[in-house]
Structures are given as structure tokens and as C-alpha cells.
C-alpha positions, 0 to 999 in steps of 0.5 A: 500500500503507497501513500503520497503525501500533501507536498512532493517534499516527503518521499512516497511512503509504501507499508509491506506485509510482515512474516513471522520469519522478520521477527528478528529484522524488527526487533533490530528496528526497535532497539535502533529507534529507541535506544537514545531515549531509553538510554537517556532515561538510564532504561536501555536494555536490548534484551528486555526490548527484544523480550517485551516485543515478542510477548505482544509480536504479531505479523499480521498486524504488523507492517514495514514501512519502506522509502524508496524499497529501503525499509526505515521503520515499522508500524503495529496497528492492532483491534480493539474491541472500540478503536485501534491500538497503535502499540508500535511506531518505529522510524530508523534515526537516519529518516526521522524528522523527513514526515515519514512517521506524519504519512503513516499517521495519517493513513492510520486515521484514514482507517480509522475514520472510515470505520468511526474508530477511536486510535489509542497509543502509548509512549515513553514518558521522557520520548520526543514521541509525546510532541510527535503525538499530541501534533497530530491530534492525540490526547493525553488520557493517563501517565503511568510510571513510565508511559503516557497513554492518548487517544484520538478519537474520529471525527465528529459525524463520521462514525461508521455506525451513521448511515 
């Protein structure tokens, strides 16, 4: 599936099919893309990431997310009984801040609009993640211990439900 975005300066952003065989190849993405904030918190341990990965892994939720056939990230959208959970959205260091994470976003919330669902997510306390979250539209719900938990609901009158 391509995504285009708005303005010709973001690449075409295309989400690929996992397989279980990729378990390894995403758990590297993970540890890549959190490893400079779990480090600054005094958190980073590869083996407790790849450990916390594996309990909730699921291919088929699972998509790559690929810039010019390079694959750059991942993202994990999973049902609920009321909306989607957006447990994982990872972009390599090297294409952050380029309005990949924006492109995958924003086809989430097409999803999720077209079929009047709510998109939950949850993020490290002390991640820039947080900023990335609440510009697009999420609102902040509960903090635990070490996450804070938003949600983003549909538009109003664009519920799935309405006919």
C-alpha cells in the first residue's frame, strides 16, 4: 500500500506485509529507534526490548514501512474491541524528522475514520514521541510510571455506525 503525501517534499511512503520469519529484522528496528531515549532515561536494555516485543509480536498486524524499497521503520496497528491500538511506531534515526512517521499517521486515521474508530497509543514518558503525538491530534488520557497513554478519537459525524 503507497501513500503520497500533501507536498512532493516527503518521499512516497509504501507499508509491506510482515512474516513471522522478520521477527528478528524488527526487533533490530526497535532497539535502533529507541535506544537514545531509553538510554537517556538510564532504561536501555536490548534484551528486555527484544523480550517485551515478542510477548505482544504479531505479523499480521504488523507492517514495514519502506522509502524508496529501503525499509526505515515499522508500524503495529492492532483491534480493539472500540478503536485501534497503535502499540508500535518505529522510524530508523537516519529518516526521522523527513514526515515519514506524519504519512503513516495519517493513513492510520484514514482507517480509522472510515470505520468511526477511536486510535489509542502509548509512549515513553521522557520520548520526543509525546510532541510527535499530541501534533497530530492525540490526547493525553493517563501517565503511568513510565508511559503516557492518548487517544484520538474520529471525527465528529463520521462514525461508521451513521448511515
Amino acid at each position: 500500500m503507497q501513500f503520497q503525501p500533501a507536498t512532493t517534499d516527503i518521499p512516497l511512503v509504501t507499508l509491506v506485509g510482515t512474516q513471522p520469519s522478520d521477527f528478528e529484522t524488527l526487533v533490530a528496528i526497535r532497539i535502533e529507534a529507541m535506544r537514545e531515549s531509553l538510554v537517556r532515561i538510564g532504561r536501555f536494555d536490548p534484551v528486555r526490548a527484544r523480550e517485551r516485543f515478542r510477548e505482544g509480536f504479531s505479523s499480521e498486524s504488523t507492517r514495514y514501512i519502506e522509502v524508496s524499497g529501503e525499509r526505515v521503520g515499522f508500524v503495529v496497528v492492532k483491534p480493539l474491541i472500540d478503536g485501534l491500538l497503535l502499540d508500535h511506531l518505529y522510524i530508523k534515526p537516519s529518516a526521522q524528522g523527513a514526515g515519514i512517521g506524519s504519512v503513516v499517521l495519517s493513513q492510520i486515521f484514514v482507517e480509522a475514520e472510515a470505520a468511526g474508530m477511536a486510535v489509542r497509543v502509548g509512549a515513553l514518558r521522557e520520548s520526543e514521541s509525546n510532541r510527535f503525538y499530541t501534533r497530530h491530534g492525540f490526547q493525553f488520557v493517563e501517565s503511568t510510571e513510565f508511559d503516557n497513554y492518548y487517544v484520538r478519537h474520529p471525527a465528529q459525524g463520521n462514525s461508521a455506525a451513521e448511515t
